[in-house]
C-alpha positions in Angstrom: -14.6 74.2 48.6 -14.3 74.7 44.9 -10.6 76.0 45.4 -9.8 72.8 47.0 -11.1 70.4 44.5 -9.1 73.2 42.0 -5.9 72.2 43.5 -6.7 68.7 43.8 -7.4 68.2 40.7 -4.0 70.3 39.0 -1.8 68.7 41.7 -3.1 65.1 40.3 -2.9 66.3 36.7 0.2 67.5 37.3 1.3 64.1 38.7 -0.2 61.9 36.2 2.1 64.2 33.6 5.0 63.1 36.3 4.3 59.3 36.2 3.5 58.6 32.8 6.9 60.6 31.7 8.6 58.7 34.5 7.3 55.2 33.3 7.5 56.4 29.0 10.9 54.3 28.5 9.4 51.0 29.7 6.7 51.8 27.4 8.3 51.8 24.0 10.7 53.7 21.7 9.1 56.7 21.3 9.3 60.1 23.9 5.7 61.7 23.8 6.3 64.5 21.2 7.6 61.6 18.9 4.4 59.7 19.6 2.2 62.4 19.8 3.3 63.4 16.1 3.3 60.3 14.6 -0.4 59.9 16.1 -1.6 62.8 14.4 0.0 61.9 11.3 -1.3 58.4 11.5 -5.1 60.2 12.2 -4.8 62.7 10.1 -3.0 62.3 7.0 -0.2 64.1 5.6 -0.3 67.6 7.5 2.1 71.2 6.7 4.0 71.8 9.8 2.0 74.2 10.8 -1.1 72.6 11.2 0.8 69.8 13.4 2.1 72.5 15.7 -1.6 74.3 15.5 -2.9 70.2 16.7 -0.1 69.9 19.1 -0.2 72.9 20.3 3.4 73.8 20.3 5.5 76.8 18.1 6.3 75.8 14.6 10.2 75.9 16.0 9.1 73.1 18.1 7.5 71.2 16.1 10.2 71.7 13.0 12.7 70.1 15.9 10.7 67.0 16.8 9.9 66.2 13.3 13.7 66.9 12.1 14.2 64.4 14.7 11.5 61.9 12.9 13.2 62.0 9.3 16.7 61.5 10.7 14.8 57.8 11.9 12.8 57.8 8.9 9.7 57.6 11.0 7.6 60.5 8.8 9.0 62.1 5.2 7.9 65.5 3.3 6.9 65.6 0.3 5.2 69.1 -1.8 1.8 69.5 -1.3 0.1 69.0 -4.7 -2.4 71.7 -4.0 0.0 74.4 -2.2 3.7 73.2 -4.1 5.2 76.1 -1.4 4.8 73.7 1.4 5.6 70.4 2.1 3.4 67.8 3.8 4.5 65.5 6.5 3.3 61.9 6.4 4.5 58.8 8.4 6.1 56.2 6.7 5.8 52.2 7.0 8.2 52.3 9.6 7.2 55.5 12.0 3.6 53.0 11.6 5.2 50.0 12.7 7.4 52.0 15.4 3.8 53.6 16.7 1.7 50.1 16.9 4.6 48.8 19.2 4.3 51.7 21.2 0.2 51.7 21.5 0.3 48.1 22.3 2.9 48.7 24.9 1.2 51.2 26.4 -1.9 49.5 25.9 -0.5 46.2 28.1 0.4 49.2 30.3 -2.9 50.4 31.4 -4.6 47.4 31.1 -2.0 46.1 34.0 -2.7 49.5 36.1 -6.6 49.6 35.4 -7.3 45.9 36.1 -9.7 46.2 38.6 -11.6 48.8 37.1 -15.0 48.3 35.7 -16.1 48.9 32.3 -18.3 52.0 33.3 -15.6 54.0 35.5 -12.9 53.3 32.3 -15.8 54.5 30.6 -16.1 57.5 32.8 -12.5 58.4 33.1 -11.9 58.2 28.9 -15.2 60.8 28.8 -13.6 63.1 31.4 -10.2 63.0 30.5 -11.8 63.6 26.7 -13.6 66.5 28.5 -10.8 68.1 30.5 -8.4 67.7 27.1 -11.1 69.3 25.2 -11.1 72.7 27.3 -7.7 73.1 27.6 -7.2 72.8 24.0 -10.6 76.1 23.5 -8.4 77.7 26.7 -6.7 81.3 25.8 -5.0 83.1 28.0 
């Protein structure tokens, strides 16, 4: 019985990665690294590349590719970290900000439109498992 809600449950994960990527360019400018990073910029403060691959969970390669891709639109800049001058920090600028609030409120509109006829306490409940479920994959080493 458990191995069947196991599959369940990764099939429709797996789906829900399939649909949102499949609905992303109605949703805004951004592809989810791009959003992602400038998220966790916008959260975090300015952060050394390898801290933002550490959050993201990605190589630093990766990361050093989807932020290159970030300066070229002037979405985030580096600048030396006063403490550490051996490493630059990333931080968005004004215009990665105002490209990520049109993004969130797209996306925002989006889910409102799908979740419309749910109630306060199942968005509750999803936001608190999907919190949850996030929260162990990010602890999970294998």
């Amino acid at each position: 019985m458990k191995q069947d809600s196991l599959q369940s449950i990764e099939y429709q994960v797996a789906l829900l990665v399939r649909l949102t990527t499949a609905h992303s360019p109605k949703l805004g400018i951004l592809d989810r690294s791009e959003y992602l990073i400038l998220y966790e910029l916008q959260a975090r403060g300015p952060l050394g590349i390898n801290v933002l691959a550490e959050h993201l969970m990605v190589s630093i390669s990766t990361a050093s590719r989807q932020v290159r891709n970030l300066e070229t639109k002037a979405y985030i800049t580096r600048h030396p970290d006063p403490v550490n001058r051996r490493i630059s920090l990333l931080q968005i600028t004004d215009e990665g900000k105002e490209a990520l609030s049109k993004v969130q409120e797209a996306r925002a509109a989006g889910y409102d439109e799908i979740l419309e006829g749910w109630t306060k306490e199942e968005l509750e409940q999803l936001e608190m498992n999907l919190s949850r479920l996030n929260h162990y994959f990010k602890k999970w080493k294998k």
